[in-house]
N, CA, C and O atoms as a GROMACS GRO file, in nm:
protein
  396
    1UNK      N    1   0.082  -0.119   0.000
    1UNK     CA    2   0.000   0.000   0.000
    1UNK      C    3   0.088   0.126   0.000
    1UNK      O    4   0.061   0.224  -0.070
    2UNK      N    5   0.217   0.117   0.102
    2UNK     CA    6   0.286   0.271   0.065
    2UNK      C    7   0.335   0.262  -0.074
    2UNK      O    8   0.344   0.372  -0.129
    3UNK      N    9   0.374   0.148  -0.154
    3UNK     CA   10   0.464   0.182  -0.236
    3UNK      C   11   0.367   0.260  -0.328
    3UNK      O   12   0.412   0.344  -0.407
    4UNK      N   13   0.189   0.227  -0.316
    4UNK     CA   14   0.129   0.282  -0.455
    4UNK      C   15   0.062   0.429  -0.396
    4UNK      O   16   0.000   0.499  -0.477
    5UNK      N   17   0.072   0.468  -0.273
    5UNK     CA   18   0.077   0.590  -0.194
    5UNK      C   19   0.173   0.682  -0.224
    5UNK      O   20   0.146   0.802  -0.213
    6UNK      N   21   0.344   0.621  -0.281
    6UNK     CA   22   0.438   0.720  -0.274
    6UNK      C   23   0.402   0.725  -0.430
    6UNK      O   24   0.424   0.841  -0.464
    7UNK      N   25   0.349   0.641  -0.556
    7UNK     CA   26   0.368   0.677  -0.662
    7UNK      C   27   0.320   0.769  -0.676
    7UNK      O   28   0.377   0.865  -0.728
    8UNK      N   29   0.146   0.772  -0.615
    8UNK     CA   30   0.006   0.895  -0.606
    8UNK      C   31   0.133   1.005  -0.553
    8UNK      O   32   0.122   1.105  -0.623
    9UNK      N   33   0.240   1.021  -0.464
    9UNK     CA   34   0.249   1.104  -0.468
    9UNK      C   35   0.342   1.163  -0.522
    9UNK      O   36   0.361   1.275  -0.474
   10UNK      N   37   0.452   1.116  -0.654
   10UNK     CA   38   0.527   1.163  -0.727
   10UNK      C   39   0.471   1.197  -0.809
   10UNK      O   40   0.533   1.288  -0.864
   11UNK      N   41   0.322   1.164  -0.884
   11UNK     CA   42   0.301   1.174  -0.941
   11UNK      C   43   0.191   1.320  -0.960
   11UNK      O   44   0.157   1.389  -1.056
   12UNK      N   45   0.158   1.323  -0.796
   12UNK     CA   46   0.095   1.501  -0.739
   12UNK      C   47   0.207   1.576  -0.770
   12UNK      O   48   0.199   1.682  -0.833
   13UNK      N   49   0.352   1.508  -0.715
   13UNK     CA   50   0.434   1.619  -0.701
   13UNK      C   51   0.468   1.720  -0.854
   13UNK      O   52   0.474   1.842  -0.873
   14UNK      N   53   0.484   1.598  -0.946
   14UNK     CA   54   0.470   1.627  -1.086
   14UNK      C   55   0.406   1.683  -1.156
   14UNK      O   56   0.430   1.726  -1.269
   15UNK      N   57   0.302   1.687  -1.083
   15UNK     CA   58   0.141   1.763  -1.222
   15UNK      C   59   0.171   1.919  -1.162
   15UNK      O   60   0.122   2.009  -1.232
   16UNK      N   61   0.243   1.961  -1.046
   16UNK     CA   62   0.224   2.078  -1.011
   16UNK      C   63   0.376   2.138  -1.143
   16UNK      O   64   0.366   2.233  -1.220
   17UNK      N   65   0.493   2.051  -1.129
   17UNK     CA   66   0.567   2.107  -1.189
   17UNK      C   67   0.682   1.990  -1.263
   17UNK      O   68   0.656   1.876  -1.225
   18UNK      N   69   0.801   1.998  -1.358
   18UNK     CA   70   0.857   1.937  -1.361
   18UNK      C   71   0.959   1.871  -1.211
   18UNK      O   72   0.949   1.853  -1.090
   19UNK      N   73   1.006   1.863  -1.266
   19UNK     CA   74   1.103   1.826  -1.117
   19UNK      C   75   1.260   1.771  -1.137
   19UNK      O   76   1.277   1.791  -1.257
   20UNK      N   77   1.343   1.731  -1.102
   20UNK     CA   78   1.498   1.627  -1.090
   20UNK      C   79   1.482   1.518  -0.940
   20UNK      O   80   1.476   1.551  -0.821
   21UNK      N   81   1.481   1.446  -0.973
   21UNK     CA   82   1.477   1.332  -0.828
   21UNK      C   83   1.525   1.398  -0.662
   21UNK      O   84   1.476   1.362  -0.555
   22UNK      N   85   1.629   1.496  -0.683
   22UNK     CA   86   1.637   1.499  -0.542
   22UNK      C   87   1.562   1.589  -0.507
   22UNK      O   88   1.537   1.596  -0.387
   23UNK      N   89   1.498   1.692  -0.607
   23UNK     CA   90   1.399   1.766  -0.527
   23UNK      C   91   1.296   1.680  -0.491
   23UNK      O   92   1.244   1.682  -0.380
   24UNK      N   93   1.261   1.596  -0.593
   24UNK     CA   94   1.100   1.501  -0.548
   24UNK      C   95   1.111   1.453  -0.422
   24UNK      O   96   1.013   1.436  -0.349
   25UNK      N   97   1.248   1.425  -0.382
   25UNK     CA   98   1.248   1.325  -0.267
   25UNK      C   99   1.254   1.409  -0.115
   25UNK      O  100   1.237   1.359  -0.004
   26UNK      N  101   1.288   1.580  -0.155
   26UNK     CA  102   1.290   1.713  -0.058
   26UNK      C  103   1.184   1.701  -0.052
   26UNK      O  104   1.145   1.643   0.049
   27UNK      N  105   1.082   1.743  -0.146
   27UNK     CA  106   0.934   1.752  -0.106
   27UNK      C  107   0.876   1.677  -0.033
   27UNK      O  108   0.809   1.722   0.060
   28UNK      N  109   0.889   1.519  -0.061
   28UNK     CA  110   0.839   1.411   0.014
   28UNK      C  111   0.884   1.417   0.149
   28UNK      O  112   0.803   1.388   0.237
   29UNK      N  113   1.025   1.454   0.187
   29UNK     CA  114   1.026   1.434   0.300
   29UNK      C  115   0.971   1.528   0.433
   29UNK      O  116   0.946   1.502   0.551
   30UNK      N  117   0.963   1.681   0.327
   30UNK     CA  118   0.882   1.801   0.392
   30UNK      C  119   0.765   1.759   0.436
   30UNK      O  120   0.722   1.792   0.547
   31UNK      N  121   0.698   1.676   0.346
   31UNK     CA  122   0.605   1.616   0.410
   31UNK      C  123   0.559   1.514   0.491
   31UNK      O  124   0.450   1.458   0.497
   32UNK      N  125   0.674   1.496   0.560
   32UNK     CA  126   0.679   1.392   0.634
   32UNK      C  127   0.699   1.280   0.584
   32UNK      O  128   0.719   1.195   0.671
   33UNK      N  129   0.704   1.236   0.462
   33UNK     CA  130   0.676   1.095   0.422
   33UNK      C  131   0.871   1.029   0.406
   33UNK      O  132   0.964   1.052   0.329
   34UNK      N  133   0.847   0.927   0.549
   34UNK     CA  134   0.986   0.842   0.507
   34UNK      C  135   1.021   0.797   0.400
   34UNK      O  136   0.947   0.711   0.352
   35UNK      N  137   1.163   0.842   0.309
   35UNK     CA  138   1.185   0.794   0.202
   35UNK      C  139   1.300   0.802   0.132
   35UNK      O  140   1.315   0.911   0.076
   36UNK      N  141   1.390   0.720   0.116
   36UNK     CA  142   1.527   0.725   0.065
   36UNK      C  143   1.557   0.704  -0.076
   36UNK      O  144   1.454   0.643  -0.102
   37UNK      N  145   1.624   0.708  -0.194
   37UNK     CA  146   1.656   0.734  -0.309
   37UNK      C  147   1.698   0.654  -0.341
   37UNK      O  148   1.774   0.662  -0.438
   38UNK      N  149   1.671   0.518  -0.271
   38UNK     CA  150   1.691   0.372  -0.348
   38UNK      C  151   1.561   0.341  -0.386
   38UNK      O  152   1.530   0.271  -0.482
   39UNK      N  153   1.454   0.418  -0.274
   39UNK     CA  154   1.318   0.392  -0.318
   39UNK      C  155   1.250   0.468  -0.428
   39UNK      O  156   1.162   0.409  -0.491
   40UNK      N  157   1.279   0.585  -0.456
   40UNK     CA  158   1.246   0.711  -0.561
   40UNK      C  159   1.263   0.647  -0.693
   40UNK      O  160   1.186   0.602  -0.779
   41UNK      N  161   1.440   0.664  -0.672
   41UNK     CA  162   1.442   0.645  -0.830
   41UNK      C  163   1.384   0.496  -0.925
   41UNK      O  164   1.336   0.493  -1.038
   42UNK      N  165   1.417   0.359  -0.812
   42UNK     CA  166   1.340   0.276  -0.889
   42UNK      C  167   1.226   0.321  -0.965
   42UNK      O  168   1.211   0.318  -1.088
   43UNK      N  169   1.127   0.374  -0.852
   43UNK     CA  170   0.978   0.406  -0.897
   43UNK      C  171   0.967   0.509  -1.028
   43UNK      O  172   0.897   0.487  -1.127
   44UNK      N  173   1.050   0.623  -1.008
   44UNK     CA  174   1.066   0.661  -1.166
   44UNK      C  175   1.083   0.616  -1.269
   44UNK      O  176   1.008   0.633  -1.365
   45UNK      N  177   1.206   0.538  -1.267
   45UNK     CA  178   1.227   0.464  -1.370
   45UNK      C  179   1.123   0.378  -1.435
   45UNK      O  180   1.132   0.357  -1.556
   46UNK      N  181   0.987   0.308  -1.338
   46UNK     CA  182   0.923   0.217  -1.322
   46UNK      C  183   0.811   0.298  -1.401
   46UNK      O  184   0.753   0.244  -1.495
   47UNK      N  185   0.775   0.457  -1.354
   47UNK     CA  186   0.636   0.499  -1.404
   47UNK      C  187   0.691   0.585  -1.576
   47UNK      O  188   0.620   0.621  -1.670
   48UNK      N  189   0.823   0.591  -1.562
   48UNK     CA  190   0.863   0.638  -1.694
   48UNK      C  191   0.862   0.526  -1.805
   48UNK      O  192   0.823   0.550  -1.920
   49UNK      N  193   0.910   0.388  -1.760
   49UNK     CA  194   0.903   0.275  -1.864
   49UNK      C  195   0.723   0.283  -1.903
   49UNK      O  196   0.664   0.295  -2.010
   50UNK      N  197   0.672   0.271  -1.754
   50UNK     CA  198   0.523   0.279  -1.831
   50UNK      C  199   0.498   0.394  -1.890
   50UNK      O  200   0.388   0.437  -1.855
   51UNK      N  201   0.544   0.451  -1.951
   51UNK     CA  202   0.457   0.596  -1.988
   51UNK      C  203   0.393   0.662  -1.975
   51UNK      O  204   0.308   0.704  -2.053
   52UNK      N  205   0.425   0.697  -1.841
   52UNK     CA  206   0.397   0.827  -1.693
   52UNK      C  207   0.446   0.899  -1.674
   52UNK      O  208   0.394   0.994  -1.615
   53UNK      N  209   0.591   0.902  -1.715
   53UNK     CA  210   0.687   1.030  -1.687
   53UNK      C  211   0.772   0.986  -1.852
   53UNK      O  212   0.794   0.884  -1.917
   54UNK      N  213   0.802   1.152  -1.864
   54UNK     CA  214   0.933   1.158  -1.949
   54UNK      C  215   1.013   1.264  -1.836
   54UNK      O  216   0.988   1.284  -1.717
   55UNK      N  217   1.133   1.332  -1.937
   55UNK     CA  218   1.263   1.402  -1.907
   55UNK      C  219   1.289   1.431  -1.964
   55UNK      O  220   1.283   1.408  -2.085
   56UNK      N  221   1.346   1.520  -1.886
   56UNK     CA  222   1.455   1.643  -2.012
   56UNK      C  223   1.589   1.661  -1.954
   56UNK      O  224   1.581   1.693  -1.835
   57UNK      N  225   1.732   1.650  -2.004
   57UNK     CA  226   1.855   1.656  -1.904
   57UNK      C  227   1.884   1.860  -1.896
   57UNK      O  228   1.884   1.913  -2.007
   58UNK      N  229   1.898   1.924  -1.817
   58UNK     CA  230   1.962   2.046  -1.802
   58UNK      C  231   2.058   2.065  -1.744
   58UNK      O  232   2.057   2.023  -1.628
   59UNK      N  233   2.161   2.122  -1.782
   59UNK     CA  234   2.268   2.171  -1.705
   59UNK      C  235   2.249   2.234  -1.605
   59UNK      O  236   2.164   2.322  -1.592
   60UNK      N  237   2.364   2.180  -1.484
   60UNK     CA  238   2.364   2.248  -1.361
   60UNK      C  239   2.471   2.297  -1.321
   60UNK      O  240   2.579   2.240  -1.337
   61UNK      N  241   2.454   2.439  -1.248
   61UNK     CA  242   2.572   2.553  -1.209
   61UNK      C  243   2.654   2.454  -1.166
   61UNK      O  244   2.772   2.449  -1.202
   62UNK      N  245   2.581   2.340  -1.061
   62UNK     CA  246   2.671   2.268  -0.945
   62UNK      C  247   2.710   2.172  -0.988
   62UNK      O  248   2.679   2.101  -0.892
   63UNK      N  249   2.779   2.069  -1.091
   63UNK     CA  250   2.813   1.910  -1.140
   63UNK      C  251   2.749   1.893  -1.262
   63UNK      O  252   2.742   1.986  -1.342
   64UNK      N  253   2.690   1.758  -1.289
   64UNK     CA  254   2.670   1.700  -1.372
   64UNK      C  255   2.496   1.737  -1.403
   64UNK      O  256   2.416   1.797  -1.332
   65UNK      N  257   2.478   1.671  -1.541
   65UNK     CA  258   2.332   1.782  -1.568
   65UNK      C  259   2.286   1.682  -1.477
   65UNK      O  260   2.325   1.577  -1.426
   66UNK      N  261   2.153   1.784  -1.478
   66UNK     CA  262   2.017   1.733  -1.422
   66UNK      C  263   1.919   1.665  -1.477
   66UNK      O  264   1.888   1.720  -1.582
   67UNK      N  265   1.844   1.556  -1.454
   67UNK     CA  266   1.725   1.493  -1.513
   67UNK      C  267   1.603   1.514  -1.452
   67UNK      O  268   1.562   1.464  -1.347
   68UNK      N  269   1.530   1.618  -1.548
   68UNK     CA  270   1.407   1.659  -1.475
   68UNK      C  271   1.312   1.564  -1.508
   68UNK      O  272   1.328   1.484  -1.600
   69UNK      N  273   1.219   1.568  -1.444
   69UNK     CA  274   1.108   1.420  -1.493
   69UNK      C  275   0.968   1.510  -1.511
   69UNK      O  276   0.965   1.619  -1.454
   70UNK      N  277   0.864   1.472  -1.582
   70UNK     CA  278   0.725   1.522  -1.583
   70UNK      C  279   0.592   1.450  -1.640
   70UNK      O  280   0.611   1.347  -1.705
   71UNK      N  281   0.509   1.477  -1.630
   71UNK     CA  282   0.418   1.374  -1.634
   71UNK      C  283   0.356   1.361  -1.810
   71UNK      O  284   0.365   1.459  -1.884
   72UNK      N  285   0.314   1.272  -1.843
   72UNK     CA  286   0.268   1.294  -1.979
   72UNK      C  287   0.177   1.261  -1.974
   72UNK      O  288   0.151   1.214  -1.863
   73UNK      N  289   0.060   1.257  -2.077
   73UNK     CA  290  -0.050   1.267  -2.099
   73UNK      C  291  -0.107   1.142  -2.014
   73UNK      O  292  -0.196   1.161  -1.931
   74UNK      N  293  -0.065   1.044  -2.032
   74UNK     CA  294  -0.078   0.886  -1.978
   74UNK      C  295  -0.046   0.865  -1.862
   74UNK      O  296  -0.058   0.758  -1.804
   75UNK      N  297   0.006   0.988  -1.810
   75UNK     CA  298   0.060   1.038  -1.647
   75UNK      C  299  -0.062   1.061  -1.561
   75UNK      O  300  -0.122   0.980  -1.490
   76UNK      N  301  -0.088   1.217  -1.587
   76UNK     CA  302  -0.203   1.276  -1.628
   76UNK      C  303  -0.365   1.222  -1.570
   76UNK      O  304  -0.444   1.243  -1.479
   77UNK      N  305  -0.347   1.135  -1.703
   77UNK     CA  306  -0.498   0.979  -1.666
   77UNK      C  307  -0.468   0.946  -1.565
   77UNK      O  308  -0.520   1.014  -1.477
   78UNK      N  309  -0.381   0.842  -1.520
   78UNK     CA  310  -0.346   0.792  -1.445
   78UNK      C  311  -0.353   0.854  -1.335
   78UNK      O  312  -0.428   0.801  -1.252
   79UNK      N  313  -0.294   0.965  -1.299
   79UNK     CA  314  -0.315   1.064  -1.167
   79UNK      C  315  -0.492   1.073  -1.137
   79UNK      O  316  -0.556   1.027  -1.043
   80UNK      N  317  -0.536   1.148  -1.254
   80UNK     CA  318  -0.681   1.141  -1.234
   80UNK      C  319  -0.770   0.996  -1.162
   80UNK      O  320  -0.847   0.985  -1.066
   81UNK      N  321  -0.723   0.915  -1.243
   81UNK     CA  322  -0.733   0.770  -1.183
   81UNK      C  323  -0.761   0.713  -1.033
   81UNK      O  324  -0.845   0.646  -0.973
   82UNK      N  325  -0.632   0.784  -1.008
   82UNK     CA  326  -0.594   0.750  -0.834
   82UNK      C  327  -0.605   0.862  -0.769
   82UNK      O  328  -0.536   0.870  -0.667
   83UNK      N  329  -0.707   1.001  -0.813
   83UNK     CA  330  -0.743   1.102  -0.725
   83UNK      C  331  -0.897   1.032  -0.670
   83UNK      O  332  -0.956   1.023  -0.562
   84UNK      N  333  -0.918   0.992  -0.806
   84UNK     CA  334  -1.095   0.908  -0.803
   84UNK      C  335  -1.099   0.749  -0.656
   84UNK      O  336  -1.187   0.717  -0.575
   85UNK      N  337  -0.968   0.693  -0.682
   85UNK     CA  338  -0.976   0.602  -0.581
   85UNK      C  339  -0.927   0.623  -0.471
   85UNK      O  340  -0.961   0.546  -0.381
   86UNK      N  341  -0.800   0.768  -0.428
   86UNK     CA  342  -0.776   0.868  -0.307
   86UNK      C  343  -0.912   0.840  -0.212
   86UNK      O  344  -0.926   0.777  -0.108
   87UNK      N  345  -0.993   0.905  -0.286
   87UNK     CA  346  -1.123   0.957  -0.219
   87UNK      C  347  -1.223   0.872  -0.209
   87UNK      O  348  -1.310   0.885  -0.122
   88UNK      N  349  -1.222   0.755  -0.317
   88UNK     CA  350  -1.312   0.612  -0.258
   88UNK      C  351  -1.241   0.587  -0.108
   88UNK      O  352  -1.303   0.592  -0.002
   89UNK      N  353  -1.112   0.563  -0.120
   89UNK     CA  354  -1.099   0.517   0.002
   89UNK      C  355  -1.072   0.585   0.166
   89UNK      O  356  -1.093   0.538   0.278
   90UNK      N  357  -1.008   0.737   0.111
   90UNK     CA  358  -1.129   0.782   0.204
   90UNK      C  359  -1.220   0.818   0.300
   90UNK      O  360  -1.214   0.849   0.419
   91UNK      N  361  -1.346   0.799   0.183
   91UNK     CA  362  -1.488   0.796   0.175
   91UNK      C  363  -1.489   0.644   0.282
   91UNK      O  364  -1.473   0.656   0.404
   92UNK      N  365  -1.505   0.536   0.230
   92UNK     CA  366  -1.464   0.399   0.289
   92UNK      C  367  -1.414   0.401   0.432
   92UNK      O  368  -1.488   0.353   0.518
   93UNK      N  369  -1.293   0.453   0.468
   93UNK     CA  370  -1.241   0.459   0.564
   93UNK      C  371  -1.299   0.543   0.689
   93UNK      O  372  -1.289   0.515   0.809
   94UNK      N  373  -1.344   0.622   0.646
   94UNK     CA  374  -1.424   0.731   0.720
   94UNK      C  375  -1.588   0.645   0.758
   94UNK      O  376  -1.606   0.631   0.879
   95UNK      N  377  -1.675   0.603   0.690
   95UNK     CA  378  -1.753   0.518   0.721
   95UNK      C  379  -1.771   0.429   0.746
   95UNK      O  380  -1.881   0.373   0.745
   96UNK      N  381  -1.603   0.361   0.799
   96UNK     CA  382  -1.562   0.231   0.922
   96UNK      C  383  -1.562   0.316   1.037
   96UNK      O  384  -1.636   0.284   1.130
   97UNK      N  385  -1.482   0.430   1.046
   97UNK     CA  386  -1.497   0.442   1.181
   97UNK      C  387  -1.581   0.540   1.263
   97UNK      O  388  -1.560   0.570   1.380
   98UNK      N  389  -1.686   0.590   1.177
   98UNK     CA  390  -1.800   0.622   1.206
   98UNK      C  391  -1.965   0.586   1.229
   98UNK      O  392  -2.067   0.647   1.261
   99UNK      N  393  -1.917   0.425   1.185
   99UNK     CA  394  -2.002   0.369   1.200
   99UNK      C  395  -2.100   0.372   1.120
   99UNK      O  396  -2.200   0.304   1.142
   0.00000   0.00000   0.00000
């Protein structure tokens, strides 16, 4: 369940803007969410093979370029997707413990 929690949320982090992995993984952790960069980048790699994310490389002031990642159209769906089942569950969860 976290691993398809952290995708929902690379994939929020993305629709707001492009990104490079170590910021994705700043954001995540701002938000509290435990998470180290053995776990990130698999999952990129994973939603980019599916055709969820592309990239673009840019040069950086500081080292070697950067690989920004962003969502594509098939991203996109997909996000929409798991905003629709976010809120089934919830919806669900909230009417377990309310009886």
């Amino acid at each position: 369940m976290r691993k398809g929690v952290l995708e929902y949320c690379i994939l929020s982090i993305l629709s707001r803007r492009e990104a490079y992995p170590s910021s994705i993984i700043d954001m995540l952790k701002q938000a509290n969410m435990l998470v180290v960069e053995g776990t990130v980048y698999p999952l990129l790699i994973r939603q980019k093979n599916q055709g969820l994310l592309t990239y673009r490389w840019e040069e950086s002031p500081q080292g070697p370029p950067r690989k920004y990642y962003m969502l594509t159209d098939k991203g996109r769906a997909q996000l929409a997707e798991m905003d629709v089942a976010w809120k089934e569950i919830i919806e669900t969860i909230n009417m377990l413990k309310n009886g």
